[in-house]
C-alpha positions as CSV (number, residue, x, y, z in Angstrom):
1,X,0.0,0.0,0.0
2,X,1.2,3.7,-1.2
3,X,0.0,7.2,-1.0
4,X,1.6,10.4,-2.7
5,X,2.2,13.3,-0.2
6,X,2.4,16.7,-1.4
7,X,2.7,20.4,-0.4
8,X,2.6,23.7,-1.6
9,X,6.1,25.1,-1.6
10,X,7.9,28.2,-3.1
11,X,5.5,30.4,-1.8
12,X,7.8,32.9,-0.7
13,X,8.3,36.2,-2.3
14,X,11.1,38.9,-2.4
15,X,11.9,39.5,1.5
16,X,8.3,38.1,2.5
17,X,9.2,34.5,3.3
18,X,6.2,31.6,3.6
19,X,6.3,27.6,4.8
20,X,9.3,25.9,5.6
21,X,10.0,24.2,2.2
22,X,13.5,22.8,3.3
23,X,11.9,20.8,6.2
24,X,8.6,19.8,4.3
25,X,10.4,18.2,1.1
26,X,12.2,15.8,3.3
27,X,8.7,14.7,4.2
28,X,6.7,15.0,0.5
29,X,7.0,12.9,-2.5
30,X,5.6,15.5,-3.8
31,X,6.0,19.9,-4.6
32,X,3.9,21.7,-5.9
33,X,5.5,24.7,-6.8
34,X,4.2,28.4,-6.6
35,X,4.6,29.9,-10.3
36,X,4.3,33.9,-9.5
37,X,0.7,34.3,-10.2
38,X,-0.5,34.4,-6.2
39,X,3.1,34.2,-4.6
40,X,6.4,32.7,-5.6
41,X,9.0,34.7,-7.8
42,X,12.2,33.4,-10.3
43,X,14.7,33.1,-7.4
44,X,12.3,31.2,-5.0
45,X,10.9,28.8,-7.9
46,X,14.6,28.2,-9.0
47,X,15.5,27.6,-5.6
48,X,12.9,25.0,-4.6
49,X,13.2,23.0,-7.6
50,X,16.7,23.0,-6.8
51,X,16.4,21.4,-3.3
52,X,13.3,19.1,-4.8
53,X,15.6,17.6,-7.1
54,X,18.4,17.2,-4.1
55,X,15.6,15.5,-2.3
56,X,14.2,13.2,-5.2
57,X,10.8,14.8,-4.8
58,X,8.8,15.0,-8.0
59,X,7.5,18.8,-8.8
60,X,4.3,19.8,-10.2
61,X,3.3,23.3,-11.0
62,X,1.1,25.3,-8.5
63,X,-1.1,28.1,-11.0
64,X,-3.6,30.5,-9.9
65,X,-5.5,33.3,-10.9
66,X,-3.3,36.8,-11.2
67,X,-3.9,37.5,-7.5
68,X,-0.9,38.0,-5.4
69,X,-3.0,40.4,-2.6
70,X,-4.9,37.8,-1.9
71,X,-2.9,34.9,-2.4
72,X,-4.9,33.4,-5.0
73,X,-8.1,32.7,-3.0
74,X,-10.0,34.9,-4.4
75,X,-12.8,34.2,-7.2
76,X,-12.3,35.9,-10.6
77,X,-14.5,35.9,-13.7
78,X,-12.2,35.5,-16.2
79,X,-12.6,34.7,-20.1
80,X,-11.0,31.8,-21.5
81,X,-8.3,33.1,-23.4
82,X,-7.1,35.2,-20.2
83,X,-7.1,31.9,-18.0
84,X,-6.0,29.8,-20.9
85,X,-2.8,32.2,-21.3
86,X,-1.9,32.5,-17.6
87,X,-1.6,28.7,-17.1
88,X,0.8,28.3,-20.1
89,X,2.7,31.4,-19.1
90,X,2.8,30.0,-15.6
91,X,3.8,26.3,-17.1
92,X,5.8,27.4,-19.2
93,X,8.3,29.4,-16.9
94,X,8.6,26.4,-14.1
95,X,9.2,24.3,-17.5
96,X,12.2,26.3,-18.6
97,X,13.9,26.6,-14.9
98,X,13.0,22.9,-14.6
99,X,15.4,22.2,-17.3
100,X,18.5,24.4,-15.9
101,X,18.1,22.4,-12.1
102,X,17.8,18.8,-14.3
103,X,14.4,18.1,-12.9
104,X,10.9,17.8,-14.8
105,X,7.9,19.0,-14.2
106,X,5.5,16.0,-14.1
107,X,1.8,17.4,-13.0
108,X,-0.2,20.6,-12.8
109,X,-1.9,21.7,-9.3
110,X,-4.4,24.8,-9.7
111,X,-4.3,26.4,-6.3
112,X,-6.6,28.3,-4.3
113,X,-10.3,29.6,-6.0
114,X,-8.9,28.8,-9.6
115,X,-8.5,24.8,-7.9
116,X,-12.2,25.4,-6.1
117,X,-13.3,27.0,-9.4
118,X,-12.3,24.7,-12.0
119,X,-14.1,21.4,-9.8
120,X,-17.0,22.5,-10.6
121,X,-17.2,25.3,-13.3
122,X,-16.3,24.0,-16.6
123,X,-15.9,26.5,-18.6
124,X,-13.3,27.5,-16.6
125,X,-11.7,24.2,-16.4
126,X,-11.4,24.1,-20.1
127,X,-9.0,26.4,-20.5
128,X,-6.7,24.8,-18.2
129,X,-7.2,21.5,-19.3
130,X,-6.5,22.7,-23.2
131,X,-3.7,24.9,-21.2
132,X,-1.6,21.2,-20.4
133,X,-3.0,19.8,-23.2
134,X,-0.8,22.5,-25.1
135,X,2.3,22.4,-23.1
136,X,2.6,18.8,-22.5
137,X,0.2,15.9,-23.1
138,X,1.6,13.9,-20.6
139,X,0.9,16.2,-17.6
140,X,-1.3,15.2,-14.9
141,X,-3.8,17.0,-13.5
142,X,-4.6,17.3,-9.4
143,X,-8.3,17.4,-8.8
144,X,-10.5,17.8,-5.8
145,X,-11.6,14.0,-5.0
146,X,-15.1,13.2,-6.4
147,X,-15.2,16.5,-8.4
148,X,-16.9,16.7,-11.6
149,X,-13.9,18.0,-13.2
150,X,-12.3,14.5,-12.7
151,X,-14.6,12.7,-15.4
152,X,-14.4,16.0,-17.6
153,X,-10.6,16.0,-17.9
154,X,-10.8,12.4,-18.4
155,X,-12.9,12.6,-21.0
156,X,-10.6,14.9,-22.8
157,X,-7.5,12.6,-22.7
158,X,-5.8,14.2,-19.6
159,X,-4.3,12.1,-17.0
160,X,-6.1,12.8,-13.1
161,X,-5.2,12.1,-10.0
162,X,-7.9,12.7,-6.9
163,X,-6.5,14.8,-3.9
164,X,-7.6,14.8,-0.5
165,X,-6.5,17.5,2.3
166,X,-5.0,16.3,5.4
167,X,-5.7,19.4,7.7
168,X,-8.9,20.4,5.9
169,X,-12.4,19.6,7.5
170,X,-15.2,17.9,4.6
171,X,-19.0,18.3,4.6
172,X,-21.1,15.1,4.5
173,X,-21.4,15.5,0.7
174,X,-17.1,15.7,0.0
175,X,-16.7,19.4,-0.4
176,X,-14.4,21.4,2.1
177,X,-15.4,23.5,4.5
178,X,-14.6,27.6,3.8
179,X,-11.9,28.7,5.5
180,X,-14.2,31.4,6.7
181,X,-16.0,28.8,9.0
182,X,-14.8,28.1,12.3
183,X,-13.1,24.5,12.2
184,X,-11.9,24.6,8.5
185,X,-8.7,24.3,9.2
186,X,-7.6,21.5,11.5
187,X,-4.2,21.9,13.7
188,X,-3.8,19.0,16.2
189,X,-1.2,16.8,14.3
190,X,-2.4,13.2,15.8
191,X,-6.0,14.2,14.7
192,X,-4.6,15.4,11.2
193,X,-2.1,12.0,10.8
194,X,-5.7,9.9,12.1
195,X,-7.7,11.3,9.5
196,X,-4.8,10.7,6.8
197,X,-4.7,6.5,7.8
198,X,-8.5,6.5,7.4
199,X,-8.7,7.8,4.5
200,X,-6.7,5.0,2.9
201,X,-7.5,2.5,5.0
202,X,-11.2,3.2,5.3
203,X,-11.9,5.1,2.1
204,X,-13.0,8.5,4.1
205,X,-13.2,10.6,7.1
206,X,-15.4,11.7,9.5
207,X,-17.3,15.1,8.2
208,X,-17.8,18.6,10.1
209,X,-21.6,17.0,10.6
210,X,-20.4,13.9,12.2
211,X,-20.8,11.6,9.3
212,X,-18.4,9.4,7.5
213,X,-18.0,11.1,4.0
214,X,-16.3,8.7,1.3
215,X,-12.9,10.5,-0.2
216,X,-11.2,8.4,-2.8
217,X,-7.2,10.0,-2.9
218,X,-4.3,9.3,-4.4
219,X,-2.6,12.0,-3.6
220,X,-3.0,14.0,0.2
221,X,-2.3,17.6,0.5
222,X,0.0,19.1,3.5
223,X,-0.1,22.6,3.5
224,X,3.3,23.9,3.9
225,X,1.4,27.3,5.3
226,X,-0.9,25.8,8.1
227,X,0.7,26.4,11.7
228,X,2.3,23.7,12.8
229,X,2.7,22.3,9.4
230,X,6.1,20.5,9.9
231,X,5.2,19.1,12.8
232,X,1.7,17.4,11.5
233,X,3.8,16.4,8.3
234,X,6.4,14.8,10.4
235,X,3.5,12.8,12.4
236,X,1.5,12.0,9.3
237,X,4.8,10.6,7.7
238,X,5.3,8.6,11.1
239,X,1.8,7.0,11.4
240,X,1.9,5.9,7.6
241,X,5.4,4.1,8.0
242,X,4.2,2.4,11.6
243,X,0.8,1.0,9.1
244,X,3.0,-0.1,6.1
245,X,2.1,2.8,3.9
246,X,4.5,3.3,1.5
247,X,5.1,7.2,0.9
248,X,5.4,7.3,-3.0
249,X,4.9,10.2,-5.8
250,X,2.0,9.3,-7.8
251,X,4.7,10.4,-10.6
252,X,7.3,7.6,-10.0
């Protein structure tokens, strides 16, 4: 048994610094790497694929809407050709300093409202998806788990894998809760590292209602931003070794 860990890294930004990407790659099998639309800038994005490829951790790039004051989570109505240009620009540019650190990059993560967006609004999702179709066929795409966007990119001929959030609370019917809700964001690391094992083992987790709520992952988020982040990756890590749980990129 295996499951892909992965985190948002090269978030920082100029003399603003974000996460502790040095700590949380030795953890991951996975980065997903901030491309300068909602944080992130040449040096930093040079710099973590850098230390990814030092670590063997496969990279993916992290787009977003054009929104660096508020980090991405933000909703914007965009046309298609806007949205379809800013994910190629983004692609494009972790492509070319891919090449220079002798590293690949192997899947595409939307981040923020464009990744909340896209799960359900498919016009929106079509311009990414034709986005990576452009750049390179054999990018992945990382989807909200039991999205409709999962069967739509299928259905198109690009590859999908179905991510779940470790320190993220669900409602009974699989979506997250807002962050703007009081017990979105979960902080305790045994809780967190709990919640990851069931969701393998068991095939879901317990909702903010109190229900079990099916999640089908094969790849689980750590964000690199949440307080205490190390310290619930480390734990997460721990529990899945102690159960036999292979941690493995879904790329390898």
């Amino acid at each position: 048994m295996h499951i892909d860990l992965n985190s948002d890294l090269g978030e920082s930004y100029g003399a603003w610094k974000m996460g502790n990407d040095e700590h949380i790659l030795a953890i991951v099998s996975s980065a997903n790497i901030a491309c300068g639309f909602h944080a992130g800038d040449p040096v930093n994005m040079l710099n973590t694929l850098k230390q990814a490829a030092a670590q063997n951790v496969s990279v993916g790039a992290h787009v977003s809407y054009p929104d660096r004051v508020g980090f991405g989570r933000r909703n914007m109505d965009v046309s298609y050709d806007e949205l379809y240009a800013d994910v190629l620009y983004q692609i494009s540019a972790l492509q070319g300093l891919a090449q220079v650190t002798g590293t690949k990059v192997t899947y595409i993560k939307p981040h923020g409202a464009l990744y909340n967006t896209i799960a359900t609004n498919l016009t929106q999702a079509q311009a990414v998806i034709d986005a990576i179709q452009h750049s390179d066929k054999k990018l992945v795409l990382v989807a909200l788990a039991g999205s409709p966007l999962i069967n739509f990119a299928r259905e198109q001929g690009v590859g999908v894998i179905s991510e779940a959030f470790a320190d993220r609370a669900y409602h009974r019917n699989g979506e997250l809760v807002s962050r703007r809700l009081e017990g979105a964001v979960l902080h305790d690391a045994e809780v967190v590292a709990q919640r990851v094992l069931s969701m393998i083992q068991n095939g879901g987790i317990e909702s903010i209602e109190g229900d079990f709520t099916a999640i089908q992952a094969d790849t689980i988020c750590l964000h690199g931003d949440t307080f205490g982040a190390v310290q619930m990756a480390e734990k997460i890590r721990q529990v899945l070794l102690e159960n036999q749980i292979e941690v493995r990129a879904f790329s390898a």
